[in-house]
C-alpha positions in Angstrom: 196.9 132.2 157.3 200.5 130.8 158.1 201.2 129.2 161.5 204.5 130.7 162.9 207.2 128.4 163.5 210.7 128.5 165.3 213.6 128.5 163.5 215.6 125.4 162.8 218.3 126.3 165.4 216.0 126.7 167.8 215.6 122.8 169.3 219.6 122.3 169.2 219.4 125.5 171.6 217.0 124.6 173.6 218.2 121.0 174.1 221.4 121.8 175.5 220.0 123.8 178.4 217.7 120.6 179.3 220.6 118.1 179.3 221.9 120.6 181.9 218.6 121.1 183.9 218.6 116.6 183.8 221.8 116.6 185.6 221.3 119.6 187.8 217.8 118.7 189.4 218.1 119.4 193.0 215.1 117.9 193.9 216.8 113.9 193.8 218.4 112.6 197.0 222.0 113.6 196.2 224.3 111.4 197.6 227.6 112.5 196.0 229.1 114.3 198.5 230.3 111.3 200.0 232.8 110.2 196.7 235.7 112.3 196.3 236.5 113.5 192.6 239.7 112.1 191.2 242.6 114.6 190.0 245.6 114.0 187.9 248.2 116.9 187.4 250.9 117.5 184.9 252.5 120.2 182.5 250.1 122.5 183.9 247.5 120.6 183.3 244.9 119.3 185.9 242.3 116.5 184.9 239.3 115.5 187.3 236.7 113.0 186.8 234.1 113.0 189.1 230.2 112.6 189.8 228.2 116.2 189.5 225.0 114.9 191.2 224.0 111.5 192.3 220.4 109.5 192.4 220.3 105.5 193.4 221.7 103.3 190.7 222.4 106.9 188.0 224.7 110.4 188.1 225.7 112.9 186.1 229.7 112.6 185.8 231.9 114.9 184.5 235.5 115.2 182.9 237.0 118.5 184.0 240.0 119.9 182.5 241.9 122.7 183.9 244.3 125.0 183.1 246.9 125.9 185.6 249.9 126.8 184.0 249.9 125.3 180.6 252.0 127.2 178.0 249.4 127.9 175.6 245.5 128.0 175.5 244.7 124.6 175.5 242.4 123.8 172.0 242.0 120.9 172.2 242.4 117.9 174.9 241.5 113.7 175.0 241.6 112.0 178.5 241.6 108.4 179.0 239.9 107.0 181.6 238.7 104.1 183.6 235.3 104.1 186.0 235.1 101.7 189.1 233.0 99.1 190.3 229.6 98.8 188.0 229.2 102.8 186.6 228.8 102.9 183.4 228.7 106.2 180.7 226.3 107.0 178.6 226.1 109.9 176.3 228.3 113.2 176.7 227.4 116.3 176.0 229.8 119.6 175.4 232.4 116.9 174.0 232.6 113.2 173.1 233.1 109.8 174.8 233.8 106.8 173.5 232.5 102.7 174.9 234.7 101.0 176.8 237.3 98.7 175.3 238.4 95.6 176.4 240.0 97.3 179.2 237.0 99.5 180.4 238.7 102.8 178.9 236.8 104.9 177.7 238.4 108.3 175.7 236.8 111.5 176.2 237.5 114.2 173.6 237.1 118.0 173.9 234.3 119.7 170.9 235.5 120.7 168.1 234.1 124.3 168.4 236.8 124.1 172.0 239.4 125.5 169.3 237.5 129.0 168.7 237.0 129.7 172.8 240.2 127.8 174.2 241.0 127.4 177.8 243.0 129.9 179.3 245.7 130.0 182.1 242.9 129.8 185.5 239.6 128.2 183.6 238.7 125.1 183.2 236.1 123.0 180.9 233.9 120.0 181.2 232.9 117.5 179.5 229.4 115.6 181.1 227.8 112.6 180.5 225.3 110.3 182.0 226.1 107.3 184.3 224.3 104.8 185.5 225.1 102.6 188.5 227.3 104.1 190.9 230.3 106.3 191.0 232.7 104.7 193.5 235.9 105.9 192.0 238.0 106.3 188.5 241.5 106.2 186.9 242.7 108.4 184.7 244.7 106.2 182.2 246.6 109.0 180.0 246.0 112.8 178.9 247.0 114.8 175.8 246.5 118.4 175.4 246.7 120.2 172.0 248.3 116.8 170.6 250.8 116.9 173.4 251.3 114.0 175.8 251.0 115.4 179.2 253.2 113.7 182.1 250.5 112.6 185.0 250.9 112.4 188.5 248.7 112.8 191.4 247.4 115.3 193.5 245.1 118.7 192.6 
C-alpha cells in the first residue's frame, strides 16, 4: 500500500499564504496607526515604505510601488532606502532586500516573475519583509523603474 503524498509544489504554495497570515494577525496589539507611511513621487512613479501591522519591539513593513502615470508597465523596479531609529529588516517576501551598508541602505528589488504580470497605469505592488524594533520613520534614498532613474520628490 502506497501512502499519498503532496506534490513538490505544494509547500512553496502553501508557505507564501503563511508569511502573509504572520504579518496580517489581527489578534496583536497594533500600534501602527500612529506612524505615517513615507511617500516619494516622480515620473509617475509613487514609492512608500511603511509598517503594515505593528507588535512591541517587531512589524511587518512594506515597500509599495505605484503606478500613477508611468509611460510603460513598470517590469521591473529597485528602491533604496533607509529605516529610522533601531528597525531593522529581515527577510522579504514577493521580492528581495538586501543588509544594510555602511550607510544603513538597504535595496529592495522587485521578483523576477514582476516581468510576466507588470504594473499597470492605477496598481501598485509590494514588496514585505519582517522588522524588528520599531518603525519610527524612513528615507527613500533613490528609485529606478525598468532600469530608468526616476526623479524623487515628495508628497503622495
Amino acid at each position: 500500500m502506497t501512502r499519498p503524498t503532496a506534490p513538490r509544489w505544494f509547500v512553496p504554495v502553501l508557505a507564501l499564504p503563511l508569511a502573509f497570515a504572520a504579518c496580517t494577525d489581527g489578534s496583536q496589539d497594533l500600534t501602527d496607526e500612529t506612524v505615517g507611511a513615507v511617500a516619494v513621487s516622480g515620473g509617475g512613479v509613487t514609492v512608500d515604505v511603511l509598517p503594515i501591522i505593528s507588535w512591541p519591539n517587531s512589524f511587518c513593513g512594506a515597500v509599495r510601488v505605484s503606478n500613477t502615470g508611468f509611460g510603460s508597465p513598470i517590469s521591473t523596479f529597485e528602491v533604496v532606502f533607509k529605516l529610522g531609529g533601531n528597525a531593522d529588516a529581515g527577510i522579504a517576501f514577493n521580492g528581495s532586500i538586501t543588509a544594510a551598508d555602511d550607510s544603513g541602505n538597504r535595496t529592495v528589488k522587485s521578483p523576477a516573475w514582476l516581468s510576466i504580470l507588470l504594473i499597470q497605469v492605477g496598481q501598485s505592488f509590494e514588496v514585505g519583509f519582517n522588522g524588528s524594533g520599531t518603525f519610527t520613520d524612513s528615507t527613500i534614498v533613490s528609485v529606478k523603474v525598468n532600469d530608468t532613474t526616476i526623479p524623487i520628490g515628495t508628497g503622495g
